[in-house]
N, C-alpha and C positions, 0 to 999 in steps of 0.2 A: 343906248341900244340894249346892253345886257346889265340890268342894278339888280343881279343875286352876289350878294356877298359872299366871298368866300373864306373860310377857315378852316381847321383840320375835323372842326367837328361835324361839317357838311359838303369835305370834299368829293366823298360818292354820292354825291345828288347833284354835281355841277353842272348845270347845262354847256358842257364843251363844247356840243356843236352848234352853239350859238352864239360864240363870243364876244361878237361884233366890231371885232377886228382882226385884221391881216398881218403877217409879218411883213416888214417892210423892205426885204431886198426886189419884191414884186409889186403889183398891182391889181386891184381887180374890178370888176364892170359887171354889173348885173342886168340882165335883160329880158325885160316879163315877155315871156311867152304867148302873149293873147296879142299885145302892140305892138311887140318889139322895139319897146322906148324904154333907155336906163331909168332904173328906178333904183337901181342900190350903185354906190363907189365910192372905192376906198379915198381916203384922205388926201394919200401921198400919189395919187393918179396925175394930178399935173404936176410933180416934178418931172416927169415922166414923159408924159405929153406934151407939156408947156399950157395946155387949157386949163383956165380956172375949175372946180370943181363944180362952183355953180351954171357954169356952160355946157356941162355935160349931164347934170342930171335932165330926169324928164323931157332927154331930145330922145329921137331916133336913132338907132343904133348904126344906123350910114351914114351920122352927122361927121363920125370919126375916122370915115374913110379919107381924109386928107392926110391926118396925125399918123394915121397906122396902115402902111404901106405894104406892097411887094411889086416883084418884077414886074407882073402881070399887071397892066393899066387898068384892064377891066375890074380888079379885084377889088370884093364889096363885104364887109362882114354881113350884112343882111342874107346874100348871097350864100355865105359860108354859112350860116344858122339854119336854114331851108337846106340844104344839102344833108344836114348831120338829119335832120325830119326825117326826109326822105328814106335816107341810109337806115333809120331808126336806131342811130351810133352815131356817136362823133370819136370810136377809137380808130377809126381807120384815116381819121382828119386831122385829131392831137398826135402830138404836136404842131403847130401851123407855123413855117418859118414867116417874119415879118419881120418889121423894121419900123421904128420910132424914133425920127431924128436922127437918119443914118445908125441907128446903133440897132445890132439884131438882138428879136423875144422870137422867146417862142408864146405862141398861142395856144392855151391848154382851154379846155369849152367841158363843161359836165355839167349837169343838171339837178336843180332844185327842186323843189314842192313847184312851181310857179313861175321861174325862173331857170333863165342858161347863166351859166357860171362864166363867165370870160376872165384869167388868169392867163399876165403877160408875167413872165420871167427871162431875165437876160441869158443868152449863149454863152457859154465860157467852153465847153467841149474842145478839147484839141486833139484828143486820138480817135482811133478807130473801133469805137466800141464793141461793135459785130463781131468781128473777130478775135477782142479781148473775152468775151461771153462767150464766145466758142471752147477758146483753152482754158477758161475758168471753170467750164462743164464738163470737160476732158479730164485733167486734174482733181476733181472733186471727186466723181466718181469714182476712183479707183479704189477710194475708201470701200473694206469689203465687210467694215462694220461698225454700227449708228455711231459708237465714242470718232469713229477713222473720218467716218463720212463728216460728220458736224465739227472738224476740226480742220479738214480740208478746206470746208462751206465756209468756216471765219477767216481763214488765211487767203481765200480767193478775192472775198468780198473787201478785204486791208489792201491787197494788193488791187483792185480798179478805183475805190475812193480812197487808199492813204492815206483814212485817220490813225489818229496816236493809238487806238484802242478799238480791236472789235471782237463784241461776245457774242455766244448763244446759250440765249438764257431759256431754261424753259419752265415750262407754269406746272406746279406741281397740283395734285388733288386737291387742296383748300386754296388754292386760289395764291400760294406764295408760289417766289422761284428761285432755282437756281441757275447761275453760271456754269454749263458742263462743257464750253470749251471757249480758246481764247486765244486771241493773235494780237500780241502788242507790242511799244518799242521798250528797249530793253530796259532802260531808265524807269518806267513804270511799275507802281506795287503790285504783284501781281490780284484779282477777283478772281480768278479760277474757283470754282467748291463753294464763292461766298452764298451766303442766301440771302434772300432780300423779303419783305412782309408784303403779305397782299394788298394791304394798301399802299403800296407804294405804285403800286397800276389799280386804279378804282375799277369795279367792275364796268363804269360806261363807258372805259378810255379801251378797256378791253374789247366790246364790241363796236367800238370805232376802227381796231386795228383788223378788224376779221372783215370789213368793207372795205380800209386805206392800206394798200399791203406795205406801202413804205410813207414814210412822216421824217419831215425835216425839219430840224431847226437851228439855222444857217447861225443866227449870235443871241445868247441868249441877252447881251448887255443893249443892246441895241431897243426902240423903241416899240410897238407896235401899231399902225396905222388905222385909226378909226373908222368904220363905213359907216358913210352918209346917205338918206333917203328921207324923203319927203313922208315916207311913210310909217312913225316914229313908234309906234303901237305894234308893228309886224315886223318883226325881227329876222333875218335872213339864216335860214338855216345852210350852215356849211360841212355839214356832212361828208359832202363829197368834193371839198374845195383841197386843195395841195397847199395853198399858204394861210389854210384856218391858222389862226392866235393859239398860242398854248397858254395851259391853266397856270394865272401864277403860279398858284403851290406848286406843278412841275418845273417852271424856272425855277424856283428859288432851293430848291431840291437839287436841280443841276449844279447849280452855284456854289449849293454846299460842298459841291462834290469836286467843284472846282473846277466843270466842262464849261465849255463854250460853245461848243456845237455839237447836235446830235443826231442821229438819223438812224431810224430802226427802220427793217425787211422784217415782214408778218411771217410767220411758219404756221403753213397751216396743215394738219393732215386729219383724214376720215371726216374733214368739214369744221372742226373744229381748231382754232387756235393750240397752238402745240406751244408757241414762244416766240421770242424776236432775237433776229439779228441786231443785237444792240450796239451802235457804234458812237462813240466818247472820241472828240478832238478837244484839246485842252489851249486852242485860240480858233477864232473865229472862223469859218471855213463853210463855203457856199457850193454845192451839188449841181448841175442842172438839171432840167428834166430828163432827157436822155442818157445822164448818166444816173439818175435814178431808177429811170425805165430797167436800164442792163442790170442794175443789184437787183430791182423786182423781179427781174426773170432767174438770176442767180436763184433766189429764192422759192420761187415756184420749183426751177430744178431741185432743190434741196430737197424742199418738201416731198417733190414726187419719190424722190431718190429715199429718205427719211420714211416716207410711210411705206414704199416696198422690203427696204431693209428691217425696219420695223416688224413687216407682216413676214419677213423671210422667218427674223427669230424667232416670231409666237407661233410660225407655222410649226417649227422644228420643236419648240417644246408641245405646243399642240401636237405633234403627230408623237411622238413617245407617249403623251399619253393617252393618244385615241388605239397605240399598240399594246396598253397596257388593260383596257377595257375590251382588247378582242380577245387576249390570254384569258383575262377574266371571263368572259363568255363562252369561252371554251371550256373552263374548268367546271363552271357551273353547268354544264351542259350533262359532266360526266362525273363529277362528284354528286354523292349521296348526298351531302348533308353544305348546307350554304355558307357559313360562316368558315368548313375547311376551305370548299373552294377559293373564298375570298382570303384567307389568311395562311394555307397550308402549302404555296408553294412558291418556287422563286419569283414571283410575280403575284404582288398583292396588291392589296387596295393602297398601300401605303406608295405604290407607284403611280397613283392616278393625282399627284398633288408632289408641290415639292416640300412639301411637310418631313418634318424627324420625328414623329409618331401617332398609331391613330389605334381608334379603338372602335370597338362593334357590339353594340348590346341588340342579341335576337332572341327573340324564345329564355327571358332572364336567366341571361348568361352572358356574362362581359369575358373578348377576347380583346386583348391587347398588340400592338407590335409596333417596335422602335420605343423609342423619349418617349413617354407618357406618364402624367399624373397618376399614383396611388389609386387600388381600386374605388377604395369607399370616396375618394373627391371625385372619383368620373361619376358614381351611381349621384354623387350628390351636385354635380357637374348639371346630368340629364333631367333631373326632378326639377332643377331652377331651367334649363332651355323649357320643359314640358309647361311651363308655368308662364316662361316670358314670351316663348317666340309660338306664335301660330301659324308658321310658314314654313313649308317646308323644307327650308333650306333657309342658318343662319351664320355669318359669317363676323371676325372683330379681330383687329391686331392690338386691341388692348384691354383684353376680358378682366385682368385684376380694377380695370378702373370702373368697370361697371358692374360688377359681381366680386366682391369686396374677399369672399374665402379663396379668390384665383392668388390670391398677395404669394398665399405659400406656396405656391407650384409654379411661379413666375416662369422661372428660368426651363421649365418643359413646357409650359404653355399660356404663355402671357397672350398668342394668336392662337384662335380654333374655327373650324368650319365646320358644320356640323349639318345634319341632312338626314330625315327621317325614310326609314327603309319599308314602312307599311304604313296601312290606316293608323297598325296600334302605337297610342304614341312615347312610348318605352321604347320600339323598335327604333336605334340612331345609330348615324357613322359619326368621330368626332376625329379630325383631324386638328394635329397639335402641334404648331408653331413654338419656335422659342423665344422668350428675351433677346433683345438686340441693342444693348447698351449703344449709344451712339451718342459723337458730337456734330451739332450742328454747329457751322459757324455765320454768323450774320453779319452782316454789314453794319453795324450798328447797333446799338438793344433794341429791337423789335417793339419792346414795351415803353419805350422812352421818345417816341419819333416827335414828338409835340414839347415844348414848355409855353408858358402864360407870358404875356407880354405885358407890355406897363396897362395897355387899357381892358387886361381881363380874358381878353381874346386867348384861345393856342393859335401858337405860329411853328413853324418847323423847326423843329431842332439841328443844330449845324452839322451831329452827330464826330465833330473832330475828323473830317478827312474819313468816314465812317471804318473807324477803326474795329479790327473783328476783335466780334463778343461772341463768347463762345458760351454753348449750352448744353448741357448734358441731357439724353433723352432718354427714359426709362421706362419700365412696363411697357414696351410696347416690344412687337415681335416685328417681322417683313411683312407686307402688306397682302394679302390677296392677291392672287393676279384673274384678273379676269377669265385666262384661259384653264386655269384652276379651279374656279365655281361654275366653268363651264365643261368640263371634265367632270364633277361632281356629279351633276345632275345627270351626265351622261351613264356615269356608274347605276346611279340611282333609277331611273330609267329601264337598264338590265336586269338588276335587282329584283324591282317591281314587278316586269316580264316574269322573269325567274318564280318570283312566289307567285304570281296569278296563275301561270303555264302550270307548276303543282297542284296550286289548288282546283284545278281545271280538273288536271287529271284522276287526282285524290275523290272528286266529287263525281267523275264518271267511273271509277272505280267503285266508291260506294252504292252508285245506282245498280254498277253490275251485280255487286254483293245481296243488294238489300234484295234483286231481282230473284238471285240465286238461293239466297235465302228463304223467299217464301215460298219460290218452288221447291224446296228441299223439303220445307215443312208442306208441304201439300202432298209431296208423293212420299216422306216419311208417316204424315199421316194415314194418306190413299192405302199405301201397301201393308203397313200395321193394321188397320181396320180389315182388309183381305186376307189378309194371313188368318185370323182370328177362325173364320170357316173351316178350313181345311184343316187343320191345327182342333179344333173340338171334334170335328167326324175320326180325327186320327185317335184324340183321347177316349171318343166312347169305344169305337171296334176295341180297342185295346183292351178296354174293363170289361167288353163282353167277353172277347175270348178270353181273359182269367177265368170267366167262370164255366168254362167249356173243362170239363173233366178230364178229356179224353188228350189234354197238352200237360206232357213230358215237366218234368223239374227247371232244364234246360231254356226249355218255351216260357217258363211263366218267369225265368229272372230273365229273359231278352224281351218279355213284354212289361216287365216293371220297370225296368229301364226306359223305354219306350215313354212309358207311363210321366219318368222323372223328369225325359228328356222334355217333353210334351209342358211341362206345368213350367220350366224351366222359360223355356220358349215363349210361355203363356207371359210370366213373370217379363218378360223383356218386352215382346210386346207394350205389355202396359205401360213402361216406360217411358220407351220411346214416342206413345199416346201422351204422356204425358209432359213430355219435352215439347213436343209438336202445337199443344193446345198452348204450353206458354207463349210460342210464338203467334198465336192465333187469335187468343182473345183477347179480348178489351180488359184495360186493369179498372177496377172498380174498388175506387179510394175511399179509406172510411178510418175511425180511428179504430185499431185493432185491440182490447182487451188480453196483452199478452201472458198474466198471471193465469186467466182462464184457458187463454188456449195451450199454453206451456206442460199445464195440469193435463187437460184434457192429451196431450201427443204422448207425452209422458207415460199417461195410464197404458192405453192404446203399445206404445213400444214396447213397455215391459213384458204384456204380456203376450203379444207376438213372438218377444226372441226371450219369453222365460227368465226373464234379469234379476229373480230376486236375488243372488247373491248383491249386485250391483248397489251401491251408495249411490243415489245421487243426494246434489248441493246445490238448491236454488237463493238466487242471491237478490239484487234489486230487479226488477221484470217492468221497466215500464215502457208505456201503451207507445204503438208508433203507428203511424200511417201507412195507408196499402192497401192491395187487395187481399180480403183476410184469408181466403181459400189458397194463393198465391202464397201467402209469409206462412200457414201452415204446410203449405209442401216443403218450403226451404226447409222449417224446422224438424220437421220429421225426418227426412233425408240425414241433418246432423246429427240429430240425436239417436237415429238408428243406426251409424255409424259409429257414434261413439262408444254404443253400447257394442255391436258386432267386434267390435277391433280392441273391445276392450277387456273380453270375456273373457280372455285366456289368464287374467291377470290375477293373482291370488285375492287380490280386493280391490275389485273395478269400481271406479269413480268415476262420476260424471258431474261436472261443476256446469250450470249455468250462469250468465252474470250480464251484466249490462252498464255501462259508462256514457254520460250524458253532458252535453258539454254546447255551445251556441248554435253549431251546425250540425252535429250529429246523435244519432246517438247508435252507440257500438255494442253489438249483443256480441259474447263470447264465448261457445261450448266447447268445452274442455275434458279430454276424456286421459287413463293411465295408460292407454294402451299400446302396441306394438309401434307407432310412429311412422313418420314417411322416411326416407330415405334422400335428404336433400339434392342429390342427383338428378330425382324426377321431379324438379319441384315444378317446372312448366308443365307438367302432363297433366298434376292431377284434376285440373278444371275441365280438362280436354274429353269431348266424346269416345266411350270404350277403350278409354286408359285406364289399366289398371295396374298396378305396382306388383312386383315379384313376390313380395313375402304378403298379400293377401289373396293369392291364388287357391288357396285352401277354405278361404272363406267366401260364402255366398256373397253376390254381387254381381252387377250388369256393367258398370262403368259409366252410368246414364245419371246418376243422382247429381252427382255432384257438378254436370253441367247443366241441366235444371236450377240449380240452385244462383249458379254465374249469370245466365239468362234472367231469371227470375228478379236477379237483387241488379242486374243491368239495367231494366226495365224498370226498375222504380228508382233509377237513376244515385243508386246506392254502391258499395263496394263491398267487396270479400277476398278475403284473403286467410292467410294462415303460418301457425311455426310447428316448426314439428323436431321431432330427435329421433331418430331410429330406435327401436327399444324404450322409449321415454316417455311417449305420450303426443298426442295433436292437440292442438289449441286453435278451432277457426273461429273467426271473426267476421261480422256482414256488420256495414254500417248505413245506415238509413237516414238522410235531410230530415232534421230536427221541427220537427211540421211542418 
């Protein structure tokens, strides 16, 4: 029926649910579906029955209505097969009380590809199940947490089947598991904490148990029953059979272990296999079905009980940190700046994880708080995520083994989680796990489960009664927890809001600016071009009446004043004309011949403010890009500055110079004269600021924000140092073509 050989090298590709044999405290009968004539039966079926095997294949499945009885005279299994149709179930029919030879089966019926499953099993039942299943769920529950509940769940399940031994084991992330609770007699070594290798459940025996919630194997020493069928090519799938054959390598695995009989309850929770109620008797020992039914339902209850208890605890740390992301929300809402919000109060980011330390690089700048690696390994931490992970969110409880410079900062952060805060991908959260030195203990060495036998093959290893071997585990920190990378993202999330909802605002702000700004220069414009009228009809009256004879001494200095005020006026005007158009016109870039125009503003200032006392010192002048009518206003504005502020000095100097370098190049004018007062050192870019000690000296307060606008717009910088008494030094720097 089944010629796939087995050995330890191909026991996860076993076909198990095809074995082609039955355990032999039962029997079974298969019955095609389309004829309702046996086409499959097990070997050991006429002990049972007393009919030959060859008198029951390829009859009719009413031939056996003599052999297998009940009360009822009329009763027909044909009968009973139509009914489960009908129902579209045969659970409300299995068990079927009958009788074979005076002695009572039960009748269990499930279904094949093609085929009904008929499995008779003998009655052994002597209590009242119902009611033991009651106080077993009563008892169980009171456990008010998972370690309480699943230690209840093994001591209920010992006490309705009363093997030597029962555990729950559950299946960890890769597929291995542990023993996390145990009810046994006292005589026995204790497996509590043991672990055991994932293959020791092959992945297909696993999804056998997530269909079969309980699986018995009454003696392992005992033989197993062949099925027979005419139909020697189509192998009978037992899937959903209760006395399928187990995989040699599982007996003999038993054997090693020194059971005799064994019988596992499925845990299943959120859909998935959680683990098994694993039960170990160390002599032979037979279940029936009904008292299998009552540990299934134990176990269902467990399960239910298990996965709410379960979600009670991830709720409770879920909700500490969904209370930890509304504080956050809230700070962010009313902190200036985001990196205090998240790090500057008693509620941090460091609360949204159970991490001991985490760090924040925004706007290149690393904040720290808790356990955390050295600054320069986090900057060199974030360069290798920016390199490896293109997701925005990456998580590892064993970073040194896969980023080899984590070795030295093991013990703050062998685990990190880590989660990008913008597009830019500099901006990260890194959350940091410690080292968590730990011993596992196994059932055996894990690495040894096999040795070679005389013909070449591996066979199982006896493992010694699997004595624990013990393993030291390192580099690695606590795992992730699910509701922790989901807490993450939830920060991340806010964060995101957070910087879009600025830059929202940032950018309706700027509209309003840039709005406000060209109507400032429209009606700074509008109004300076206006003024300019009434402002000449004032200055000519003025010079006629000078020359009116008939006006007093009096009259002609309150009309030269007039006169001062007028040109004054005129003078500011211009200015602000001239501030206005920077913002108005179009820059018109071209390479600028700065020794020429240097020369040329030069000539021009001297002898507007009479500077021959004045030194100047021109130094390297090279060409930069611009508009050239634009970079001569800036320059005239400095250089007539340096020389006005500089005139009182017994030997005024003016240094020009220039510094050139990949991306800039930095012009310098540098004058001896009276200096700024660093006090004001934000005013001096600022429209009609003008500083206390050049109050004496002509000036508008206009030039120098010309010059800020001017070297803005060509997307350049300025700035300056100054000393009271000492001299100014400003500087404009201009993109290197």
């Amino acid at each position: 029926m089944n010629n796939f050989s087995v050995d330890l090298t191909n026991c996860d590709k076993e076909p198990i649910h095809i074995p082609g044999k039955v355990q032999s405290h039962g029997f079974l009968i298969a019955v095609n579906k389309a004829s309702y004539t046996i086409s499959y039966v097990s070997e050991n079926a006429e002990t049972f029955v007393g009919n030959p095997v060859s008198t029951i294949l390829d009859q009719p499945v009413s031939a056996l209505n003599g052999s297998i009885t009940q009360q009822d005279p009329d009763f027909n299994l044909e009968d009973v097969l139509r009914l489960g149709i009908i129902k579209k179930s045969f659970d409300a029919i299995s068990p079927l009380p009958v009788e074979i030879n005076n002695n009572p089966f039960y009748l269990i019926i499930n279904q094949s590809e093609s085929s009904w499953l008929l499995e008779f099993e003998p009655v052994t039942l002597q209590y009242d199940i119902q009611s033991s299943i009651g106080r077993s769920a009563s008892s169980m529950l009171q456990g008010k947490s998972v370690p309480a509940l699943l230690k209840a769940g093994a001591a209920e399940v010992k006490r309705l089947i009363e093997y030597d031994r029962v555990m729950i084991y559950k299946f960890l992330d890769d597929g291995h598991g542990e023993v996390v609770a145990e009810e046994k007699e006292e005589h026995l070594e204790p497996f509590f904490g043991l672990h055991y290798p994932a293959s020791d459940i092959p992945k297909q025996a696993r999804e056998l148990y997530k269909l079969n919630l309980t699986r018995l194997i009454a003696d392992v020493n005992t033989n197993d029953s062949p099925i027979l069928t005419f139909q020697e090519n189509t192998p009978l799938d037992l899937t959903n059979s209760s006395l399928r054959a187990v995989s040699p390598i599982h007996i003999q695995y038993l054997k090693n272990m020194g059971v005799h009989s064994s019988f596992s309850i499925s845990l299943i929770s959120n859909g998935e296999l959680w683990g098994l109620i694993a039960c170990h008797n160390y002599s032979p020992k037979f279940i029936d079905y009904k008292a299998r039914e009552g540990s299934k339902l134990i176990g269902e209850i467990l399960s239910s009980a298990l996965e709410f208890r379960q979600g009670e605890e991830d709720s409770e740390i879920l909700e500490g940190f969904k209370d930890a992301a509304s504080v956050l929300t809230e700070h962010l809402s009313r902190d200036q700046y985001l990196v205090d919000a998240l790090t500057g109060h008693s509620t941090t980011i460091l609360d949204a994880t159970q991490a001991s330390g985490v760090a924040i690089i925004f706007e290149n700048k690393l904040k720290t708080i808790g356990k955390t690696p050295e600054d320069k390994d986090i900057w060199e931490l974030a360069d290798w995520l920016k390199t490896n992970s293109d997701e925005s969110i990456y998580y590892t409880h064993r970073l040194s083994e896969i980023f080899n410079p984590a070795k030295k900062y093991k013990q703050v952060g062998s685990g990190i989680l880590s989660c990008s805060i913008s597009k830019h991908p500099d901006e990260v959260m890194i959350w940091f796990k410690p080292e968590q030195i730990t011993n596992v203990n196994w059932a055996g060495n894990p690495d040894k489960a096999a040795v070679p036998a005389a013909d070449g093959m591996l066979q199982l290893s006896p493992r010694k009664s699997f004595e624990i071997w013990s393993q030291q585990v390192n580099n690695t920190s606590e795992k992730w927890l699910p509701e922790e990378v989901t807490s993450v993202l939830r920060i991340r999330e806010i964060i995101v809001a957070h910087i879009n909802k600025k830059a929202n605002e940032i950018r309706l702000l700027n509209e309003k600016l840039q709005t406000a700004y060209e109507e400032l220069d429209t009606f700074s414009y509008t109004i300076s071009h206006d003024l300019r009228t009434p402002l000449t009809s004032i200055k000519t009256y003025a010079e006629l009446m000078l020359k009116n004879k008939s006006i007093d001494e009096n009259g002609n200095k309150m009309l030269s004043r007039i006169l001062t005020g007028a040109d004054k006026m005129n003078f500011l005007i211009k200015e602000i004309l001239n501030l206005a158009r920077v913002g108005r016109s179009e820059i018109n870039f071209e390479m600028v011949n700065m020794t020429n125009l240097i020369n040329e503003i030069t000539g021009e200032v001297w002898t507007a403010y009479k500077a021959d006392k004045s030194e100047l010192i021109l130094g390297q002048l090279p060409d930069i890009k611009g508009d050239r009518t634009m970079i001569a206003q800036v320059f005239t504005n400095l250089i007539s500055n340096a020389v006005k502020y500089s005139s009182a000095s017994q030997k005024p100097r003016i240094e020009i110079n220039a510094t050139e370098n990949n991306s800039e190049i930095i012009y310098a004018v540098k004058d001896n004269g009276i200096g700024i007062d660093n006090r004001y050192y934000d005013r001096v870019f600022e429209l009609f600021k003008r500083m206390d000690n050049v109050k004496e000296i002509e000036g508008t307060g206009v030039g120098l924000a010309i010059v800020k606008r001017i070297v803005e717009r060509h997307s350049g910088r300025v700035w300056f140092e100054s000393k009271l008494n000492g001299g100014s030094t400003f500087y404009v720097a201009f993109k290197n073509r």
